[in-house]
C-alpha positions as CSV (number, residue, x, y, z in Angstrom):
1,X,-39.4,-12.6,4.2
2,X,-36.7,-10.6,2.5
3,X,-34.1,-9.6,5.3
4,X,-32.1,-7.2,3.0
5,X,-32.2,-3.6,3.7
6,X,-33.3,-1.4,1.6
7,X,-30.4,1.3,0.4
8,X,-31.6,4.8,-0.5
9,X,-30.1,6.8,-3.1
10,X,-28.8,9.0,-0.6
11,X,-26.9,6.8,1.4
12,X,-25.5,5.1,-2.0
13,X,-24.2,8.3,-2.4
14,X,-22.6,9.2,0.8
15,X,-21.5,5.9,1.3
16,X,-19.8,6.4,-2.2
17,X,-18.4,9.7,-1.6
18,X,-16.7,8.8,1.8
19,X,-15.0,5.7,0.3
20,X,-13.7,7.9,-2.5
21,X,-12.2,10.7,-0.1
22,X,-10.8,8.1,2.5
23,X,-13.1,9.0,5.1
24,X,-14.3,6.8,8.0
25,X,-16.1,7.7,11.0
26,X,-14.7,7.4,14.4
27,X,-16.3,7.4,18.2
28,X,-14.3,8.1,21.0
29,X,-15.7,9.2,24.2
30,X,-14.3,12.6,26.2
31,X,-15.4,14.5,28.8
32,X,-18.3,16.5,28.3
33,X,-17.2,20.1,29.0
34,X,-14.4,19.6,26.7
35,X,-16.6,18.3,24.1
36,X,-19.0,21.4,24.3
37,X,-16.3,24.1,24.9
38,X,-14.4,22.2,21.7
39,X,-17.8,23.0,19.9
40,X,-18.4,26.3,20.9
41,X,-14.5,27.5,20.0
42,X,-15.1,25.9,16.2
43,X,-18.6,27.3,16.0
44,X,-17.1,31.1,17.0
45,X,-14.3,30.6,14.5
46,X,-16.1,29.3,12.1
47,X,-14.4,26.1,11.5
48,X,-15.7,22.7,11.4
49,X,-15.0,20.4,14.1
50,X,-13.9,17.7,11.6
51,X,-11.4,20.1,10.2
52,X,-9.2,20.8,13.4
53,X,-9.5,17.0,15.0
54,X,-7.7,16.1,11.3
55,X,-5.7,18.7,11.3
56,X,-4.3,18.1,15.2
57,X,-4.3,14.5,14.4
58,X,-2.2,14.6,10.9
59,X,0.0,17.2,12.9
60,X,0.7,14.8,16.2
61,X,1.6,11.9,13.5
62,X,3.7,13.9,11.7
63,X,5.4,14.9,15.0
64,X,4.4,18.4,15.7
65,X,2.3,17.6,18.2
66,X,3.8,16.0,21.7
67,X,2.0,15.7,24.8
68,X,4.1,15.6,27.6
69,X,3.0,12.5,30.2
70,X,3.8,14.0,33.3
71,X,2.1,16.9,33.5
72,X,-0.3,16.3,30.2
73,X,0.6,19.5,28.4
74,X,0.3,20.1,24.7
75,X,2.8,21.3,23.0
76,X,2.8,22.8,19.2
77,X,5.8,23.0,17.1
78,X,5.5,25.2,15.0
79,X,5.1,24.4,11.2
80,X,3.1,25.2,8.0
81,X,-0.4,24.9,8.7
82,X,-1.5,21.8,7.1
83,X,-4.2,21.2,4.3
């Protein structure tokens, strides 16, 4: 029997697309609350979750972001929003 699995078109596709634009995907796990409230805030501004977890992470490893260790505040330096 053949053990290959079968590829549809659609996944071809994806799978093409998301190699072209540099995207991966990623699976971390948080706290639930967070995790809904995080949803909820994107779905009332009408922004996708993707969009603001890349944004916060380009901006933390471009330095405006710094979490302090102590006390585990955020803080945001302010800068051009980034694209």
């Amino acid at each position: 029997m053949n053990n290959e699995k079968k590829v549809n078109s659609q996944t071809k596709a994806t799978k093409k697309w998301e190699e072209s634009t540099g995207r991966i995907a990623k699976t971390y796990k948080l706290m639930k609350n967070v995790v809904e409230d995080f949803a909820e805030a994107c779905e009332e501004n009408e922004v996708s979750q993707s969009e603001i977890l890349m944004q916060l992470m380009e901006a933390y490893s471009q330095g405006g972001v710094y979490i302090t260790k102590k006390k585990r505040a955020a803080i945001f330096l302010p800068e051009k929003r980034l694209n």
